[in-house]
Biotite code that builds the C-alpha atoms (Angstrom):
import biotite.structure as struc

atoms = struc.array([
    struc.Atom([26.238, -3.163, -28.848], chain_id="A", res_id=1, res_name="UNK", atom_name="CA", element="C"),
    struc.Atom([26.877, -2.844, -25.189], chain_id="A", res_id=2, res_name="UNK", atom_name="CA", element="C"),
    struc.Atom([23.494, -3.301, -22.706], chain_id="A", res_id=3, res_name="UNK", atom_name="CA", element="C"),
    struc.Atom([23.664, -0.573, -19.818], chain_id="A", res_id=4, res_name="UNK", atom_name="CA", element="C"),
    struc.Atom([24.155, -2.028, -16.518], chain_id="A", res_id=5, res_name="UNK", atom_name="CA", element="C"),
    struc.Atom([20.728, -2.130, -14.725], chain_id="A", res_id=6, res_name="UNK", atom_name="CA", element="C"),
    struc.Atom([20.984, -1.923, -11.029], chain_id="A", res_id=7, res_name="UNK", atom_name="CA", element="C"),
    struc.Atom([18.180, -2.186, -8.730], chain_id="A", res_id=8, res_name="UNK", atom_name="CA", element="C"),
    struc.Atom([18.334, -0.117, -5.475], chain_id="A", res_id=9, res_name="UNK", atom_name="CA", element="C"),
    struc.Atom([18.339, -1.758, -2.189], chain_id="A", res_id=10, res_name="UNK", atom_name="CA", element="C"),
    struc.Atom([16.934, 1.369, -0.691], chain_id="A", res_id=11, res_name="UNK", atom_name="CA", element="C"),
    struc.Atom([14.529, 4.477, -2.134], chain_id="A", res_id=12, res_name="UNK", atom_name="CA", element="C"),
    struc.Atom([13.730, 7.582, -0.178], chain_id="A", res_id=13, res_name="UNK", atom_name="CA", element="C"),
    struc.Atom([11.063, 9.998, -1.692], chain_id="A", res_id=14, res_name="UNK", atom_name="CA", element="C"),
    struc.Atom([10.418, 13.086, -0.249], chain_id="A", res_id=15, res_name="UNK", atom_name="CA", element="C"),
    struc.Atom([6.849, 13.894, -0.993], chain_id="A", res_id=16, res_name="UNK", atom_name="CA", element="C"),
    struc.Atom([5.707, 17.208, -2.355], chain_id="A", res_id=17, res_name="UNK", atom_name="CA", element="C"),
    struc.Atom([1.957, 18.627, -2.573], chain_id="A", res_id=18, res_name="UNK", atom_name="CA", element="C"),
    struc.Atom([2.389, 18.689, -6.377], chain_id="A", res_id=19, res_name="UNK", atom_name="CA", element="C"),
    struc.Atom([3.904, 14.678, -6.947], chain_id="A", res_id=20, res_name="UNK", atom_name="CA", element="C"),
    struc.Atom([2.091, 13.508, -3.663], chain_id="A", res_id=21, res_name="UNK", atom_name="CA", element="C"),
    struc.Atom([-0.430, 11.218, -5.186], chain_id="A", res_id=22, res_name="UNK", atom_name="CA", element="C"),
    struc.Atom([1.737, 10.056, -8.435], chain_id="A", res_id=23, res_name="UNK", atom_name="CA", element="C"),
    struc.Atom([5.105, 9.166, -5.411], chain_id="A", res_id=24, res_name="UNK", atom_name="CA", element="C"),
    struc.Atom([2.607, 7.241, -3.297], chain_id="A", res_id=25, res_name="UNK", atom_name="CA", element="C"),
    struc.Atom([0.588, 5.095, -5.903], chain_id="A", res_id=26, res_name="UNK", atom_name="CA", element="C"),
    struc.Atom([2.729, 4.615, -9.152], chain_id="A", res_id=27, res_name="UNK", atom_name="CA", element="C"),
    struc.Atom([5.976, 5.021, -8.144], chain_id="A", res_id=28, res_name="UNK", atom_name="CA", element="C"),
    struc.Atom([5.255, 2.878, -4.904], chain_id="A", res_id=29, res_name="UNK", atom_name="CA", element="C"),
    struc.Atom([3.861, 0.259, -7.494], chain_id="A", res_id=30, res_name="UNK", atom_name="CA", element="C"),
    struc.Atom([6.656, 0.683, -9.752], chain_id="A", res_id=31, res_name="UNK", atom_name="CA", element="C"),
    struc.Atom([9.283, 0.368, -7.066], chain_id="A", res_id=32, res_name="UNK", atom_name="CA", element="C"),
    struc.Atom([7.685, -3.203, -5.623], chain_id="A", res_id=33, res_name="UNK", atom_name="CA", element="C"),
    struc.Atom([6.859, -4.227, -9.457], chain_id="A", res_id=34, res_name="UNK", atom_name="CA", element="C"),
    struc.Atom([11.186, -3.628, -9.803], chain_id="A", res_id=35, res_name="UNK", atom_name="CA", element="C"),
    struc.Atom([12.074, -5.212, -6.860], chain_id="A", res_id=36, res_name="UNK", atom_name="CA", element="C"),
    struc.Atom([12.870, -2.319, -4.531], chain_id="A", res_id=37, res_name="UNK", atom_name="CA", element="C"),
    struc.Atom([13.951, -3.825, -0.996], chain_id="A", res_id=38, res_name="UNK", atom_name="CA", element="C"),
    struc.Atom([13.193, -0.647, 1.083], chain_id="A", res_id=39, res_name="UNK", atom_name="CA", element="C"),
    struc.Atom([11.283, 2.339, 0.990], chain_id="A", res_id=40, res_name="UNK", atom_name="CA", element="C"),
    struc.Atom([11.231, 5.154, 2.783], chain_id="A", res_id=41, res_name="UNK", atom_name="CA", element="C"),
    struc.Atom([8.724, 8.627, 2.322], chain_id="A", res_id=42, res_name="UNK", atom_name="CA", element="C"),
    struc.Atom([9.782, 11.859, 3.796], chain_id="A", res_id=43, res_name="UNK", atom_name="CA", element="C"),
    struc.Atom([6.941, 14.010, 4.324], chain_id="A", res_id=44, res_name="UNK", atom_name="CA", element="C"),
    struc.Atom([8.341, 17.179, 5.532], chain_id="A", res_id=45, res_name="UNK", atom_name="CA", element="C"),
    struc.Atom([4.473, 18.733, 5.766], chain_id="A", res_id=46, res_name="UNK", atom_name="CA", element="C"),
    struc.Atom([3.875, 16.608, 8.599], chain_id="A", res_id=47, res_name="UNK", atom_name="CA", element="C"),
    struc.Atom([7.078, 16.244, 9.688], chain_id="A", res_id=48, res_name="UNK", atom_name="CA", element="C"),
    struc.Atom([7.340, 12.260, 9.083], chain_id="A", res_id=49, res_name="UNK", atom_name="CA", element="C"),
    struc.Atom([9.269, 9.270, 8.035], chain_id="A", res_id=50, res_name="UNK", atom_name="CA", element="C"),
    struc.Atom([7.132, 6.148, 7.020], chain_id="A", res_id=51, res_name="UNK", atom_name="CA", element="C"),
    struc.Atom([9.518, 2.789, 6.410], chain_id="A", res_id=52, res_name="UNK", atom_name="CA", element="C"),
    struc.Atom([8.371, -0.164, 4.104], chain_id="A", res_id=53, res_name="UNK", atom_name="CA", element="C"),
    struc.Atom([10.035, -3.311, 3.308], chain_id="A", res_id=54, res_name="UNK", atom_name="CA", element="C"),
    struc.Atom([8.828, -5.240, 0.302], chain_id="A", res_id=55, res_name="UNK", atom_name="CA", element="C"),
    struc.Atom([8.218, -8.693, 1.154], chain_id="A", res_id=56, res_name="UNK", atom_name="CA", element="C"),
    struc.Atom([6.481, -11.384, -1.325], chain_id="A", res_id=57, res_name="UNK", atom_name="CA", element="C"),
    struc.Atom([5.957, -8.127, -3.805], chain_id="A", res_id=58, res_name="UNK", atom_name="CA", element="C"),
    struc.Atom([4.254, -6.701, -1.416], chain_id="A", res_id=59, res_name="UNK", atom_name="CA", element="C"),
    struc.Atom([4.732, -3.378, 1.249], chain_id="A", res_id=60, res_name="UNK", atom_name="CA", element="C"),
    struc.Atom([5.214, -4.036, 4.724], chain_id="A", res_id=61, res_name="UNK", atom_name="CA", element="C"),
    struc.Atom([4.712, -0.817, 6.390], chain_id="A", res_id=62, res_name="UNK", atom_name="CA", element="C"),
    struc.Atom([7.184, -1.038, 9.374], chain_id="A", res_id=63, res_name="UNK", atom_name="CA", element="C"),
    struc.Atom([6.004, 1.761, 10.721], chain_id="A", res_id=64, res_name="UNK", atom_name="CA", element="C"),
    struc.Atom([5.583, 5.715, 10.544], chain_id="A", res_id=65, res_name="UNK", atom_name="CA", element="C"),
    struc.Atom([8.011, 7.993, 12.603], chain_id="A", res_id=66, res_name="UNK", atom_name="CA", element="C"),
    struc.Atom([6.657, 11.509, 13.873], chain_id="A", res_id=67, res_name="UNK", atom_name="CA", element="C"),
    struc.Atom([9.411, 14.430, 14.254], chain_id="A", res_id=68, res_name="UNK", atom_name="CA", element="C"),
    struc.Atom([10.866, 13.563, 17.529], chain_id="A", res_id=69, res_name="UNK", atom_name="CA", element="C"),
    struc.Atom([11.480, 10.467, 17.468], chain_id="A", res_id=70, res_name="UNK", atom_name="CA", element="C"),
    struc.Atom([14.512, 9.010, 17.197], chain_id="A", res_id=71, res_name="UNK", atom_name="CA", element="C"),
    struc.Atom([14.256, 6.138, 14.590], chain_id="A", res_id=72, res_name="UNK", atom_name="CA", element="C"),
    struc.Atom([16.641, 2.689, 13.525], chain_id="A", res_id=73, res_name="UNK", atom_name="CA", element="C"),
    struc.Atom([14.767, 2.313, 10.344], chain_id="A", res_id=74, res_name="UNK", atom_name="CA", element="C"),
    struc.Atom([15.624, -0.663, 7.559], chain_id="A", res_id=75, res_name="UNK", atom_name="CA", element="C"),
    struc.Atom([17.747, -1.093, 6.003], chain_id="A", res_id=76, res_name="UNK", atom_name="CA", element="C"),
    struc.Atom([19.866, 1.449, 8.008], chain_id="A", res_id=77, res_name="UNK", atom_name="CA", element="C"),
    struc.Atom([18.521, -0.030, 11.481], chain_id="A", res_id=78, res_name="UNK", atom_name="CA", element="C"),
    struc.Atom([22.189, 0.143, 12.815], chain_id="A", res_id=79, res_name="UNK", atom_name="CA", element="C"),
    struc.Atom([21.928, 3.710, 12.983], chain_id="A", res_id=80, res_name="UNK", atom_name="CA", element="C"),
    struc.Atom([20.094, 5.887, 15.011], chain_id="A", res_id=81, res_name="UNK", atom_name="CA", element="C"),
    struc.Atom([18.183, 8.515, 13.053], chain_id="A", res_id=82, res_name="UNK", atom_name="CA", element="C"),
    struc.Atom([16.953, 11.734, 15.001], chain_id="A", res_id=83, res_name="UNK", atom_name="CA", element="C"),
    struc.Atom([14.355, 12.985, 13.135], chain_id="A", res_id=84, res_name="UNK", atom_name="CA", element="C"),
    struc.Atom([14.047, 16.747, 14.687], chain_id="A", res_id=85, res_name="UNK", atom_name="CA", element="C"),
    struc.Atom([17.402, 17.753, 13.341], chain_id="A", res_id=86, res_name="UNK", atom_name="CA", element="C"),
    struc.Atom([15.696, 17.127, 9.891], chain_id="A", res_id=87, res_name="UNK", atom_name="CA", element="C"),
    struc.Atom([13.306, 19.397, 10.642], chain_id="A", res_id=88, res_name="UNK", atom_name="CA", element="C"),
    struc.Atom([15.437, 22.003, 12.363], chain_id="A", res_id=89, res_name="UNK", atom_name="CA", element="C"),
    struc.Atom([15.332, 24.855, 9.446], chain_id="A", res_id=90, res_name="UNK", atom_name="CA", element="C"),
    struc.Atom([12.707, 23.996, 7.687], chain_id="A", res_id=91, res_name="UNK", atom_name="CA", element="C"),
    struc.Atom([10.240, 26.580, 6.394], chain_id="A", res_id=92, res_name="UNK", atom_name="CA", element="C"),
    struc.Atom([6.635, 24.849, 4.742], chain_id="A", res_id=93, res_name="UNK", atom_name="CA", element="C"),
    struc.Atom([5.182, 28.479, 3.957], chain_id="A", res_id=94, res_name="UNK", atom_name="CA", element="C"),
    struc.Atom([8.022, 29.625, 1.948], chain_id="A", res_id=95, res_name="UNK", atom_name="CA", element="C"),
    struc.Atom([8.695, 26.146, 0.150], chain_id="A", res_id=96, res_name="UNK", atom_name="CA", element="C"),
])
């Protein structure tokens, strides 16, 4: 019988809801480091925010936390410049 390939990202972005909040920021985050996940990224669109982490020694480095005008060369995509307020442009929190 064949195995499945098993791939490990390089690179995770969650986008956190109210409902997953807690279980995306404590078992997943644990799972992803526990995996080998080089880079994670959370999207919280409630406060209109990008926080960056790059595992190092098993561990998060938080690399910082980007508020929704800021314009943003985030690992592992640091070559690029990111401007958060067009990802906020049409969103709507009260209507989901």
């Amino acid at each position: 019988m064949t195995e499945p390939i098993r791939v490990v990202p390089d690179w995770v972005c969650e986008i956190l809801s109210l409902r997953t909040r807690a279980y995306d920021l404590i078992v997943k985050r644990r799972f992803y480091a526990e995996i080998g996940v080089g880079h994670l990224w959370y999207v919280d669109a409630e406060a209109r925010s990008l926080a960056v982490s790059r595992l190092v020694d098993g561990r998060w480095l938080e690399l910082g936390v980007h508020g929704p005008t800021d314009r943003v060369r985030a690992e592992p995509f640091e070559d690029v410049e990111i401007e958060l307020s067009v990802w906020w442009e049409d969103l709507d929190i009260e209507s989901g």
